[in-house]
C-alpha positions in Angstrom: 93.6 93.8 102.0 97.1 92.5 102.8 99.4 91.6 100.5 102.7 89.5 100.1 105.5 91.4 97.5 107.7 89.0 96.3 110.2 92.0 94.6 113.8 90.8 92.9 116.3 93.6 92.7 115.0 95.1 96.0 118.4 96.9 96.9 118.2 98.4 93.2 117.0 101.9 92.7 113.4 101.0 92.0 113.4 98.4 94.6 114.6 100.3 97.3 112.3 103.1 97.1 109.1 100.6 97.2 110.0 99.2 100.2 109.3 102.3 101.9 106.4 103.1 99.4 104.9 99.8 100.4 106.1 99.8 104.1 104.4 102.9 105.6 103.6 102.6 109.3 100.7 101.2 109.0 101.1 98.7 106.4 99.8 95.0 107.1 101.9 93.9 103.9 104.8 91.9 103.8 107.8 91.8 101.3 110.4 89.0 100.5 113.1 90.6 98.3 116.5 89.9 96.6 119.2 91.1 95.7 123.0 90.5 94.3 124.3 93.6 94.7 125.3 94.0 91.2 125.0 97.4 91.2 123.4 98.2 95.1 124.2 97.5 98.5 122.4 96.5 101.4 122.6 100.4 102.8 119.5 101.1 100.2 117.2 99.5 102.9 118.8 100.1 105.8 116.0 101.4 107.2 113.7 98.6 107.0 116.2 95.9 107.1 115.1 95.5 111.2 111.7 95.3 110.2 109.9 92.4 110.6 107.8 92.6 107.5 110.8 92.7 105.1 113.1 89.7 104.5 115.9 89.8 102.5 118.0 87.2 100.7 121.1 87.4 98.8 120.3 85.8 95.8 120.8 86.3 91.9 117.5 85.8 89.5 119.7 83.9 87.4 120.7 80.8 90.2 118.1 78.0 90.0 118.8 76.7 93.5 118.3 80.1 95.0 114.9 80.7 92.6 113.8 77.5 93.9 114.0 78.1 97.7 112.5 81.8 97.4 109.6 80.0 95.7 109.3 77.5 98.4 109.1 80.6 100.8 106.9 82.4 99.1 104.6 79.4 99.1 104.8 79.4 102.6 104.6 82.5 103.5 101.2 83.6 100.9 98.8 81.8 102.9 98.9 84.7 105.8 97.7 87.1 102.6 94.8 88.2 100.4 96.7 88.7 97.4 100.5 87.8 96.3 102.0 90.7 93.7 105.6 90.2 91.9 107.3 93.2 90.9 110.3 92.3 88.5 113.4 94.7 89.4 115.9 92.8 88.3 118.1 94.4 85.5 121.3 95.1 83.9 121.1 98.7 83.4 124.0 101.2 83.7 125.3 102.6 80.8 128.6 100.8 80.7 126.9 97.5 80.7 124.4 98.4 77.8 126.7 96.8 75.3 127.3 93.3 77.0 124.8 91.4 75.3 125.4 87.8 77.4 124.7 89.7 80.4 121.8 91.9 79.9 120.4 88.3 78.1 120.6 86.1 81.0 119.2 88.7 83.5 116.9 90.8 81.8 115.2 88.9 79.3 115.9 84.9 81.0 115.6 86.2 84.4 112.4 88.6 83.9 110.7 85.2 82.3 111.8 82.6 84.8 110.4 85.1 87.7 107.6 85.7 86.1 106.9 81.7 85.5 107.6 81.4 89.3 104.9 83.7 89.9 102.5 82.0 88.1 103.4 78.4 89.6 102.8 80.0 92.8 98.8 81.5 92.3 99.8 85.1 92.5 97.9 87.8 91.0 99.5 90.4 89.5 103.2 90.4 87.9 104.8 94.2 87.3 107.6 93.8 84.7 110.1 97.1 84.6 111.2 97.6 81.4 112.7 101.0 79.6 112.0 103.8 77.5 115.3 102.4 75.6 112.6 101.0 73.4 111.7 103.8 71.7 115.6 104.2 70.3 117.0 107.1 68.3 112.9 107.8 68.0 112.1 108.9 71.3 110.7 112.6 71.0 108.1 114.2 68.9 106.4 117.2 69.3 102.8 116.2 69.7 103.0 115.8 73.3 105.7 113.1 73.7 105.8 109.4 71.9 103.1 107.2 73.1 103.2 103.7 73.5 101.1 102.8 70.4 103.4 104.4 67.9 105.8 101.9 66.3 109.1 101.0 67.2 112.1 101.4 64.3 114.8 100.0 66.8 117.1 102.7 64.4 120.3 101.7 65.9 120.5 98.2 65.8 122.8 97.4 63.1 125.1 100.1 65.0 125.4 99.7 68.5 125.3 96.6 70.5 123.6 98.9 73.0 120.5 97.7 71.7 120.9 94.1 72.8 119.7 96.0 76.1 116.3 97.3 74.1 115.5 94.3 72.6 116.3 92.2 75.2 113.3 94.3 77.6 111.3 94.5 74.7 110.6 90.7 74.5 110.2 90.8 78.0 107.3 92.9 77.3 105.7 90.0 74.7 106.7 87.7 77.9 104.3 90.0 79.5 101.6 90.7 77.4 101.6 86.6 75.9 101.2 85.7 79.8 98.2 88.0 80.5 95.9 87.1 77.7 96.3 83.7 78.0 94.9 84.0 81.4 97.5 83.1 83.6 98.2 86.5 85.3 97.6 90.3 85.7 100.7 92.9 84.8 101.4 95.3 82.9 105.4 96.5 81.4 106.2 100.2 82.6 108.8 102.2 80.2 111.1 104.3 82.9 112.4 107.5 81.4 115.8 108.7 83.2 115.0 107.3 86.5 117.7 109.6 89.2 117.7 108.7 93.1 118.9 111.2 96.2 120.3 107.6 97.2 122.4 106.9 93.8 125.9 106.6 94.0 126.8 105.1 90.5 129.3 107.5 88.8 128.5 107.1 85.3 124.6 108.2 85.7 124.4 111.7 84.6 123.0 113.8 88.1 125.4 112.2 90.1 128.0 112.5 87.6 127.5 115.8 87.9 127.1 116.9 91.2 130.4 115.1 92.4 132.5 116.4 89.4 132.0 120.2 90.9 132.3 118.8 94.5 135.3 116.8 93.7 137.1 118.8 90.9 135.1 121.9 90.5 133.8 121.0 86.9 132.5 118.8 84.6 133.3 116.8 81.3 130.7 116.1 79.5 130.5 114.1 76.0 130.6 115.7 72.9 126.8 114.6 72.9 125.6 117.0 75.8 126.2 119.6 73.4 122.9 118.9 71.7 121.0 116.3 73.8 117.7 116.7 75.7 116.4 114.4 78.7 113.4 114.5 81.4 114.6 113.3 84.6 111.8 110.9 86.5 112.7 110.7 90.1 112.8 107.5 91.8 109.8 108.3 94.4 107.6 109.1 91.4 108.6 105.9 89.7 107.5 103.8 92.4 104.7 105.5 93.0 103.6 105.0 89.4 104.5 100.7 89.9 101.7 101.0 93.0 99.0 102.8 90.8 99.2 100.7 88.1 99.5 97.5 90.8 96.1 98.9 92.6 93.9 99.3 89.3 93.1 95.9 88.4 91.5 97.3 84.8 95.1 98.7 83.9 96.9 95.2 84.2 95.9 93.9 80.8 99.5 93.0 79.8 100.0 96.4 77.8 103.0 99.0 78.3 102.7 102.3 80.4 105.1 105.2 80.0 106.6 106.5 83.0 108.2 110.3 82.8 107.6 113.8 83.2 107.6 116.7 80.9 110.5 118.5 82.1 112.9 118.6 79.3 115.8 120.6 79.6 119.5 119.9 78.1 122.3 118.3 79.1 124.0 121.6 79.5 121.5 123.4 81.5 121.1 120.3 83.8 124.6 121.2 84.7 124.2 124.6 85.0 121.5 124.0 87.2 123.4 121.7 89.4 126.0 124.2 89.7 123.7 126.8 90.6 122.1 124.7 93.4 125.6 124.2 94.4 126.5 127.8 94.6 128.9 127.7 92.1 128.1 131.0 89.6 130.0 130.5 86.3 130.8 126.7 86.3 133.5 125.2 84.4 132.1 122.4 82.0 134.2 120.9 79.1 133.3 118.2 76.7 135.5 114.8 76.0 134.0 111.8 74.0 131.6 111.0 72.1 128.6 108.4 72.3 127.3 106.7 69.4 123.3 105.4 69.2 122.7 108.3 71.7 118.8 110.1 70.9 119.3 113.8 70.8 115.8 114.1 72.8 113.9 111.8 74.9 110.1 112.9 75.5 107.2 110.4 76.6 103.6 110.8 76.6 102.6 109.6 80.0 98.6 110.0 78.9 97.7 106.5 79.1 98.6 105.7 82.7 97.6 109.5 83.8 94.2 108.6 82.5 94.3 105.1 83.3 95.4 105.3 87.1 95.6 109.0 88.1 99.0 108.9 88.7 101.1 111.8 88.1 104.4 113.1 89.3 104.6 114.7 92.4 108.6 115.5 92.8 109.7 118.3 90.6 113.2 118.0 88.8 114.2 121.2 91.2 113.2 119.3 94.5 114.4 116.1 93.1 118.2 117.9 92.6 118.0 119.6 96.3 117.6 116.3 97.4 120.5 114.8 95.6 122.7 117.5 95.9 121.8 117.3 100.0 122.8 113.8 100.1 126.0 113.8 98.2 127.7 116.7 99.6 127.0 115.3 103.3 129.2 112.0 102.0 
């Protein structure tokens, strides 16, 4: 079966990485993607941005007139393929942009709807919205095996933190979802990313590459006052994606419901550092602490049961691989 992608985003950390997912050597599929470059660059596909089966546009989800001639392409372009899929990657994510509620409005929740619409208008079959484990707020842990998508959301920090304009805004997205899929229209599903890190990231203010280039460049760290205490599993990128392309291959699975998306590999703050440092062949690293984060979940542990069972997917890079890689990339910069 071939397939057309239509993927927004596609320079983005996700989007990247499917390209190549979705573009092995002997893929018949074909991918038009966007991107503009609010927090990527054109370098993320580098590698397939000769190839004739990917065909990128510099566009933003949120201009009308640029929405309105990817459709038209898309239209075109679908009737050379069994089945058209859109995958939303789309997002205002980074840390310092959490609290910006006009912003993550317009492109996560308006954006994620409009794209979504356009999928529909156009007959394809499956729509993969990317939402975050943000959800699950100050109530992200427990010790049963991880939270699981069925337990309730308290959405603790709202009245303190404007942080959560970013949760809620992905959240309705999800209802977008789910509202779309049982009223026939479309398959898809919403997958919760936990701590999503990239051998390709260069954004400063994500923890791992914080890290890595504060001993390369100054020979420790700061931390915030908050690393003291907090816990986080790191998912990398290439088990992300690969966990998009399960759910998008099992047709039962896309019944407008949300899959978590993690691993089980909680260590702190602190030891993530120390284990950076000790990759890096630094023995007794400096780290110091500065700051302090408010609305910031001590622990962050998912049950990724339901699309384990569901798909078969499971992760496949281990944290310690996953930081080899990293550390690899950034030093050779």
């Amino acid at each position: 079966m071939s397939r057309l992608y239509a993927i927004s985003g596609v320079t983005g950390m996700t989007g990247n990485e499917l390209v190549r997912q979705i573009l092995t050597e002997d893929s018949e599929d074909h991918i038009l993607g966007f991107d503009n470059f609010y927090a990527s660059s054109i370098e993320t596909v580098s590698d397939h941005i000769d190839d004739e089966r990917f065909e990128f546009f510099e566009y933003d989800v949120n201009n009308a007139q640029q929405m309105t001639d990817f459709e038209n392409r898309i239209r075109k372009a679908s009737r050379a393929y069994d089945e058209v899929v859109y995958i939303n990657c789309a997002a205002v994510v980074h840390t310092e942009h959490f609290y910006h509620v006009n912003e993550t409005f317009e492109t996560n929740v308006l954006g994620m709807k409009n794209f979504m619409e356009q999928a529909i208008r156009v007959g394809a079959k499956k729509y993969i919205n990317c939402s975050t484990s943000e959800v699950y707020s100050m109530n992200s842990w427990n010790e049963d095996g991880g939270v699981k998508e069925s337990d309730y959301l308290t959405m603790s920090v709202a009245e303190h933190s404007q942080r959560t304009s970013y949760a809620t805004g992905k959240l309705l997205t999800e209802f977008f979802m789910k509202d779309a899929v049982d009223e026939g229209k479309i398959l898809g599903c919403s997958i919760r990313f936990a701590n999503v890190y990239s051998k390709d990231e260069r954004y400063p203010k994500h923890i791992i590459p914080f890290i890595i280039n504060s001993f390369k460049d100054n020979g420790k760290v700061v931390l915030l006052e908050n690393s003291r205490k907090n816990r986080r599993t790191f998912l990398n990128n290439y088990d992300s994606c690969s966990a998009v392309l399960a759910l998008m291959n099992t047709d039962k699975a896309l019944d407008g419901t949300v899959y978590n998306v993690a691993t089980d590999e909680e260590l702190s703050i602190i030891d993530l550092a120390k284990l950076c440092a000790s990759k890096m062949g630094i023995d007794d690293p400096v780290i110091e602490f500065s700051g302090y984060r408010e609305s910031d979940p001590e622990r962050r542990l998912l049950s990724t049961e339901k699309i384990r069972t569901r798909t078969g997917w499971k992760q496949a890079v281990s944290l310690s691989q996953g930081l080899d890689e990293c550390i690899s990339n950034y030093l050779a910069l």
